[in-house]
N, C-alpha and C positions, 0 to 999 in steps of 0.2 A: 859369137860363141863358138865352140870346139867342135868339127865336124867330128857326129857318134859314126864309127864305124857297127852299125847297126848287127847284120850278119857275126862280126865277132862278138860282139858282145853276148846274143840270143847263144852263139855255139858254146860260150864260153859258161854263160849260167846254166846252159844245159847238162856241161861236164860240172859242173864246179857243185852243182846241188847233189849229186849223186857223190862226191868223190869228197865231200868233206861233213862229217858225221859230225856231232854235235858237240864232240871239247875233245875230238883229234888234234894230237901237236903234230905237227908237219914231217917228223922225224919217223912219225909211230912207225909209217907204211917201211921203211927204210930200216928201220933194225926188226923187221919181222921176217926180211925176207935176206938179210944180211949176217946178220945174228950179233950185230955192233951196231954201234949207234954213233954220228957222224958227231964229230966237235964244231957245237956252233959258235960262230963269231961272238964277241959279247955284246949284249941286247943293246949297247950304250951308241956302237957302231950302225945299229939299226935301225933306232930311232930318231930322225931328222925332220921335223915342222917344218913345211915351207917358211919362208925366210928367217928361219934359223942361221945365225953365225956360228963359228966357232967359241965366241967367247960365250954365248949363250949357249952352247952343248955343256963346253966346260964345267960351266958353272953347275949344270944338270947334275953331269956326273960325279962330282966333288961333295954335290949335296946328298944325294942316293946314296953314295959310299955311305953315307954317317946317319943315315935314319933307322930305326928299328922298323920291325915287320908292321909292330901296331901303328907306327908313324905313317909309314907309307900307305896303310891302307884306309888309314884318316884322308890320306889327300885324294881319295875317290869320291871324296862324300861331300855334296853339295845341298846344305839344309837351310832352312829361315829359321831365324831363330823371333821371339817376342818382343817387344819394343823397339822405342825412339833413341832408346841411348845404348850404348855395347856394356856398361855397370849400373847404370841410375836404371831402374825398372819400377812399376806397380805391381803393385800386391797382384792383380790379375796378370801381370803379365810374366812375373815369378811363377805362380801357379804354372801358367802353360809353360815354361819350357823346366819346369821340374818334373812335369808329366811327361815330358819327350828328351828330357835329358838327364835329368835327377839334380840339375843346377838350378841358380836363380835367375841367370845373367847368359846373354850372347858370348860375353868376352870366357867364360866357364864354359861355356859349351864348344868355342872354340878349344879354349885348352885340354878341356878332357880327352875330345874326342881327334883332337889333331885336325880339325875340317880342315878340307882343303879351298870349299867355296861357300860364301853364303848368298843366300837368293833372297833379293828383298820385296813384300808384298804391302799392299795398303791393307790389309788383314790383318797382318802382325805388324802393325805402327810402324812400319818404317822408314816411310816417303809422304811427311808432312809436308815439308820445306824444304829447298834446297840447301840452307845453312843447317839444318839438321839433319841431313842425309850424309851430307861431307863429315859432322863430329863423327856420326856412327858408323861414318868407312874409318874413318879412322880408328875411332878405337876400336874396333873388330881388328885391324892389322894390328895394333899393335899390341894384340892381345896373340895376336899368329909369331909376332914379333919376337916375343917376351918366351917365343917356346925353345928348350933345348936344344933345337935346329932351327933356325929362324927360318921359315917361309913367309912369305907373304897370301894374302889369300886371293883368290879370283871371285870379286864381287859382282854378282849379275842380277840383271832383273830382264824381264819380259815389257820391253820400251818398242812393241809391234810399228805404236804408232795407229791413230786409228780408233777401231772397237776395241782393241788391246793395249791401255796404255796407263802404265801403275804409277808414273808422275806424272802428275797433272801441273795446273798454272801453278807458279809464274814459268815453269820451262814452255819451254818452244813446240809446240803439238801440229802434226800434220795430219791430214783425212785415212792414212794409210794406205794401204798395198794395191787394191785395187784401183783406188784416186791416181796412186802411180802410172797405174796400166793407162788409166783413161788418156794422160798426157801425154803419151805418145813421146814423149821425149826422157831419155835416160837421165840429161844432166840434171833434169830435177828431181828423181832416182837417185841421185849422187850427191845433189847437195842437199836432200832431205836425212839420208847418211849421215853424211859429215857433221850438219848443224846438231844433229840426236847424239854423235858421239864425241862431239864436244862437249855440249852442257853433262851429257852423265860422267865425263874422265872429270870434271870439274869435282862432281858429286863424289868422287870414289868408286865409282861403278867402272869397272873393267871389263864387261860381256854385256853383249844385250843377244838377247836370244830371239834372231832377227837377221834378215826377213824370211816371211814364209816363201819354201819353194813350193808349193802344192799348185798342181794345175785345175783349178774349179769347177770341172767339166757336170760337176751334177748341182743345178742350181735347188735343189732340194737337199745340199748338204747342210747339214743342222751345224758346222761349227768352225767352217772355214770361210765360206763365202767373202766377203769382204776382205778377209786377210790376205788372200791369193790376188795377186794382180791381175786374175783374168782365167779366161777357156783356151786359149793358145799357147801353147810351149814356149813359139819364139818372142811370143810377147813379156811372158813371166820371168825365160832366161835373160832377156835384157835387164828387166827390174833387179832380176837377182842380180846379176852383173852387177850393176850399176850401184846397187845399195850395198854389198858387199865391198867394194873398192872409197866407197864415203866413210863408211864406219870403220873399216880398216886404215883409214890413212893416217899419215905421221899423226901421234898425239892420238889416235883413238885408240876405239876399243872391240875386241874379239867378236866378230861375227856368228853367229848359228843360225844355218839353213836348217830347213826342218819341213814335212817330220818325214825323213827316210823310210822306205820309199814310193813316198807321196800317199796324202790325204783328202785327194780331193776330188774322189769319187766314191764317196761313201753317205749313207743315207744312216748313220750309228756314228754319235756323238764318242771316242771313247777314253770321256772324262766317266763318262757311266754306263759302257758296253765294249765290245770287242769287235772291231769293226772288219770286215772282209772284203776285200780289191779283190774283182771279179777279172780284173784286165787278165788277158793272155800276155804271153813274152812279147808279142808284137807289136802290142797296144800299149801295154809296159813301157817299150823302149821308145817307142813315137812319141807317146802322152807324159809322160810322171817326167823318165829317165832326162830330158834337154836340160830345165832348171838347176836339177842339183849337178850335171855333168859341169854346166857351166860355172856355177858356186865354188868347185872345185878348179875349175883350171882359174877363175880369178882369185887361188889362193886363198879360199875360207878357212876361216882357223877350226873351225867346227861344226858341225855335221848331225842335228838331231834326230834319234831313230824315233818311228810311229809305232803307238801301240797296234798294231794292222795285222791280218792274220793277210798276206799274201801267197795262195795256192801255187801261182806260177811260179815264184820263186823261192820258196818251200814249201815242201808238203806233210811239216810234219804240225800243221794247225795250231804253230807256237805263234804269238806275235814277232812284228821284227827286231824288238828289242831282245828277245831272247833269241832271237836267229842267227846263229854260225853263220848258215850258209848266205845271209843277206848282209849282215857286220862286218864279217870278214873276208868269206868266200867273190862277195859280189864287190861289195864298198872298198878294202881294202886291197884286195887281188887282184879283184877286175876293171873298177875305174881309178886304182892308183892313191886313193884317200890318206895324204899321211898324217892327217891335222886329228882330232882330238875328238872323240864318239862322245855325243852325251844322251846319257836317257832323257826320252821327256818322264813327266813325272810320275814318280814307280808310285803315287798313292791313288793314281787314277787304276777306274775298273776294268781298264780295257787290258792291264798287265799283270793283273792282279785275280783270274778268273780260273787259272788252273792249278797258281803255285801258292805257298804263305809268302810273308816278306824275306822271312830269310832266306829262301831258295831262291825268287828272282833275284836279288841282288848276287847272289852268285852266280845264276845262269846270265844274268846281263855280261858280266866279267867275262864268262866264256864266252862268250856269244862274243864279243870284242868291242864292246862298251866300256871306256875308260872314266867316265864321268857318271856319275849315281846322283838322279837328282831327286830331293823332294822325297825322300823314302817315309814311309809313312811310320815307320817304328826305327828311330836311328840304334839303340842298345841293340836292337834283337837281328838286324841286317848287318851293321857292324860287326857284333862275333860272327854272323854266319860268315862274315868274306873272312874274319882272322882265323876262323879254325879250318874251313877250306883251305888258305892257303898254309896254315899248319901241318893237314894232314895229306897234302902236296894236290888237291883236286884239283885248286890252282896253281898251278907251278912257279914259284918264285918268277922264273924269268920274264910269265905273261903281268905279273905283278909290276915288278919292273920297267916293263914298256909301256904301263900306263901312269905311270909315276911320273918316268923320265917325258912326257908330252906334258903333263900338268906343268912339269918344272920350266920346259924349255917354250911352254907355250906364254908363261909367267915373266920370264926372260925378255923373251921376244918384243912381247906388247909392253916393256917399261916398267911391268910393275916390280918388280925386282929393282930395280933402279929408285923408282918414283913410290913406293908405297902410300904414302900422307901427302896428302892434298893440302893446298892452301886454303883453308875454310873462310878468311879474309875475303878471299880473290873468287870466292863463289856468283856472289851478285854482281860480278863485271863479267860473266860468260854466259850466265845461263837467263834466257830470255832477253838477251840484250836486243835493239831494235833491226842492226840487222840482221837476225836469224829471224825474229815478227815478218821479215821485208820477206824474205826468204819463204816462208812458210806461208803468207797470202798470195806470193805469185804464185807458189803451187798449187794451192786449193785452188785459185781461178784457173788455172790451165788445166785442171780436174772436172770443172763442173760442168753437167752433161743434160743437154737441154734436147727429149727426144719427140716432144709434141709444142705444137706453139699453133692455136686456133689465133692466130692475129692478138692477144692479150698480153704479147711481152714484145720488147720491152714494156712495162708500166708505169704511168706516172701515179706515184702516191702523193706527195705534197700537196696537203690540203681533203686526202681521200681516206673512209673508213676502213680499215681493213681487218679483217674476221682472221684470228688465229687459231685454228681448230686443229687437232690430231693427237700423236706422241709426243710425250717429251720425255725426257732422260729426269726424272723428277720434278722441279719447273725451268730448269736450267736452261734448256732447251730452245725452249719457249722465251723463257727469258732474251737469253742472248737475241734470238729472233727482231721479239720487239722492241728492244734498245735500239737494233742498226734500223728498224722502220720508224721509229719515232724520230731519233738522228735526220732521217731526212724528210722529217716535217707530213707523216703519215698520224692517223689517230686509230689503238689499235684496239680491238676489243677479244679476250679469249675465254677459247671452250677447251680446255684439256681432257684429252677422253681417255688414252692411252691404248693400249695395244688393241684391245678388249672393249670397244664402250657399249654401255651396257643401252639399252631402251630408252632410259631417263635420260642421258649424257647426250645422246642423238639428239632427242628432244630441247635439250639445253643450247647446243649445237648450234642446230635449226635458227633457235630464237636468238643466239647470238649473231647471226647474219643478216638480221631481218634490214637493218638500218646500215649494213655494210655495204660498199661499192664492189669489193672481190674479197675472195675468201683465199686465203693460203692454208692447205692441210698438208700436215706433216705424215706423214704413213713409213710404219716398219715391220716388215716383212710382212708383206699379206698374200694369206693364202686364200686358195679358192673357198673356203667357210668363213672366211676371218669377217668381221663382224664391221671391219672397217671396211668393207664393199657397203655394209649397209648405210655407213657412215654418209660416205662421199655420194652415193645415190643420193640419200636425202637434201645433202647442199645442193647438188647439181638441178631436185626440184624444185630452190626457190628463184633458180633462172640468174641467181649471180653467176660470172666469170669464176670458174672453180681451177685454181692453182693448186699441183700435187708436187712437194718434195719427196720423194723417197729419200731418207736420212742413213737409210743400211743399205741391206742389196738393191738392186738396179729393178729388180723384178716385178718389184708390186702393179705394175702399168699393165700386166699379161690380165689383170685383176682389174685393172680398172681403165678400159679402155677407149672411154671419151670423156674424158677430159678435156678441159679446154689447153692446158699447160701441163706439161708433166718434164720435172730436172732429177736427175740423181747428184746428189752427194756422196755417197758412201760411207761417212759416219755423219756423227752430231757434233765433232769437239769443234769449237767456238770458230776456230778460223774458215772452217767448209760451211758454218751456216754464213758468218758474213761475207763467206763470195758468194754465198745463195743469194743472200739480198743484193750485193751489189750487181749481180746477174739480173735481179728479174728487174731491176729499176734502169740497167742500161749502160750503166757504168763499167761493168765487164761482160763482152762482149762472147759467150759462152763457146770454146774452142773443144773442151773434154770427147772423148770418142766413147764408146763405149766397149770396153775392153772383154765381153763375153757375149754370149748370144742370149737369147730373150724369148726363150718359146713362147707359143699362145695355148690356149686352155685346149685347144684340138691338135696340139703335141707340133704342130705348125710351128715356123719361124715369123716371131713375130715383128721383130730389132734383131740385124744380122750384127753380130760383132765390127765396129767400126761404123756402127750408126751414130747420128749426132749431127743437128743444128748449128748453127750461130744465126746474129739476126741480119745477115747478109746471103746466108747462102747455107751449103755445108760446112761444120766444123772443118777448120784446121790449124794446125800447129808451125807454130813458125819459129820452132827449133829440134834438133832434133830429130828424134825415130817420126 
């Protein structure tokens, strides 16, 4: 990654917060004390995305010439619209977007409103299938297509990878960010990239809003954890690296690091609070700052700001999506940022706590956010940015410059070129066997084996074995016991879930009594969490007590004698089957553990880079 020149940077946000007030144009200071006002270049000459061409400016500027105001200020706006199809809808799903649009259909709500992106959610039916994810890029474009200026639109969705991950099977699914960290090695950082932005350019999807840069340094963060590849900077900056340069490559599609800058010391969720970064400028540029510096010199197309209220790098108690002095002051001026700003989403309450909707989408605009994502009232934040820039609060030209990025960022990545996808040629890319191949050697190079009482490897063939703990509905579980019965195990389960209650324990209990080991699945447990009482009880009928942790790595600070204890980092299908092929022998568990692991007396209890195999200590044999 980029050596930070530390020292400039701290002197630089230290001038740059005081010296840029909050929708100051650069000009002001200069005809106040001149008494004229200097003739700027034109915005067309200013604005250049990394690997931008020429004929991709071009095309920018030929296209901005001929938009209207309402046009341009459509293409800040990145929304979901309801359904599986961009015309064919349900009477429910007409309902919801006449209540957010006053239409009945995507491809309407495209045309009214001029979007410029749409964001697709398994909430709003939009990611059954792959063959019906690709009609509905398409007809959305060609519904952008069909408008007075043709644009194409930037279709994205949130493909974390992971706990976060809005298509599921038959695409190719990997453990996520933190599974990344544990592997110590980038290249499957890059090919976990590549294979996710191939199967979505198949689908029509041109962004995936990914990966997290956040450094996870407070393992009591309620909503990052597992997305962050880890406690270390230089661990995360290589992930980011690495997964930004996969999803960027020829044939893919637009990256977003996130969430500027940085989430991942915060103990305030803020999908429903307003979270506060306590760091100092020092701590700041040590901790948060590596990840995104890095994101950025590998060329990331785009850059998502955190709802965050950050003291040290303003102080005026705004989050940073409303922050001048952090959007532009810091991101654009001081680390060089030319690529494309997007809010994370303005219906969360963390951006949403001092303003209505219509004022933040305008203060984002100043503040130097060029992408509006997710607004939760599109009518009423739409006039607010057209009459602002009507009655010059936004000045045309900042208008402008966030146009000409959407345009040239659109350019850039093919879609301008490639709009319509081959909906044919869907099921020959997306989950094909070698991206499966791909996606199981990462999960194994992932999984993290941090206690082994002699009980692993395990022979199951021919032995009972108790499945007790979380599941993700029974899915979980499922998968589990299909890969234990596969190899000739008989399995018996107690699903208790996060919470089990007295009875469930009880149940538990009883389902072990005629088990040989017990496998319990645990997610997130805390020091009250009801699953200490769980595992206490197995551990008293004197079976071998096996613990996955299926989310953070943490739960073992909680549950500390065990006989086995593996981290995963998520549940999706291919991290539980290297669990099993891990605890029966067949993969040989290499995963490190990518954060550290206090103990309940604020002690270290697993120092980052702890980790077994059944030889020795973990290690990787490519790679970091």
């Amino acid at each position: 990654m980029p050596q930070i020149d530390r020292r400039a940077v701290l002197q630089g946000l230290a001038l740059g917060s005081a010296a840029l007030p909050f929708a100051a144009a650069p000009d002001a200071a200069v005809a106040a004390t001149t008494g004229h006002r200097p003739t700027p270049p034109p915005v067309s000459d200013e604005v250049t995305l990394p690997g931008s061409a020429p004929r991709h400016r071009a095309w920018a500027r030929r296209v901005l010439r001929r938009m209207t105001v309402e046009e341009k200020v459509g293409q800040l706006f990145t929304c979901y619209v309801h359904g599986a199809s961009a015309t064919d809808v349900t009477d429910e799903e007409a309902a919801k977007n006449l209540t957010m649009f006053g239409v009945r259909t995507g491809a309407e709500a495209v045309a009214k409103y001029h979007l410029g992106g749409i964001l697709y959610f398994a909430w709003s039916n939009n990611v059954n299938d792959p063959r019906q994810i690709a009609r509905l890029s398409n007809g959305l474009q060609k519904a952008a297509l069909a408008a007075r200026v043709p644009v194409p639109l930037t279709i994205s969705v949130d493909q974390e990878q992971g706990v976060v991950t809005r298509i599921g099977p038959p695409a190719t699914l990997f453990p996520g960010a933190m599974a990344l960290g544990a592997t110590r090695n980038s290249g499957d950082a890059m090919a976990a990239g590549r294979v996710t932005a191939a199967e979505l350019r198949a689908m029509g999807v041109t962004m995936d809003f990914a990966p997290d840069a956040d450094v996870n340094v407070n393992p009591a963060n309620p909503i990052i954890g597992v997305r962050s590849a880890g406690s270390d900077p230089s661990l995360v900056s290589a992930v980011v690296k690495a997964q930004v340069a996969g999803l960027q490559a020829p044939h893919g599609v637009s990256a977003a690091i996130k969430h500027f800058p940085g989430h991942g010391d915060t103990a305030v969720d803020s999908h429903v609070g307003l979270p506060t970064i306590t760091h100092d400028l020092d701590e700041w540029t040590r901790v948060d700052l590596p990840p995104f510096a890095a994101g950025i010199h590998a060329g990331v197309d785009v850059v998502m700001s955190g709802h965050l209220v950050v003291p040290a790098l303003d102080a005026s108690g705004d989050p940073a999506t409303l922050s001048r002095p952090i959007l532009t002051g810091l991101l654009r001026e001081r680390l060089g940022f030319r690529g494309l700003v997007a809010t994370d989403g303005l219906m969360m309450a963390g951006v949403r706590q001092k303003y209505g909707d219509d004022e933040v989408a305008v203060r984002a605009i100043l503040a130097g956010a060029d992408m509006l994502v997710q607004s939760p009232d599109v009518p009423t934040a739409y006039t607010a940015v057209l009459e602002a820039v009507r009655a010059g609060r936004i000045p045309m030209r900042r208008l402008d410059e966030s146009v000409l990025r959407h345009l040239q960022l659109k350019a850039v990545r093919g879609v301008v070129a490639r709009p319509i996808v081959d909906e044919a040629a869907v099921g020959r890319i997306v989950g094909r066997p070698d991206h499966r191949r791909i996606a199981a050697r990462v999960s194994d190079d992932s999984t993290t084996l941090l206690r082994n009482e002699g009980v692993l490897p395990a022979r199951v063939r021919g032995r009972r074995i108790a499945l007790v703990g979380w599941s993700s509905g029974e899915t979980t579980h499922d998968v589990l016991e299909s890969a234990l019965r596969v190899r000739g195990a008989t399995v018996t389960r107690a699903t208790t879930g996060a919470t089990p209650t007295p009875a469930q324990i009880e149940a538990a209990v009883g389902a072990t009594r005629l088990a040989d080991a017990v496998l319990v699945t645990t997610y997130n447990v805390a020091a009250d969490s009801p699953q200490m009482r769980l595992v206490e009880a197995l551990r008293a009928t004197g079976r071998p007590i096996v613990v996955a942790a299926v989310r953070n790595p943490y739960d073992i600070a909680h549950l500390p004698q065990v006989d086995a204890y593996l981290a995963t980092y998520s549940w999706v299908p291919v991290a539980l089957e290297s669990l099993v092929r891990t605890l029966v022998g067949e993969n040989d568990p290499r995963g490190r553990l990518p954060v550290d692991i206090p103990a309940a007396d604020g002690s270290v209890l697993f120092r980052r880079g702890s980790g077994l195999g059944y030889r020795g200590p973990a290690s990787t044999s490519r790679g970091r």
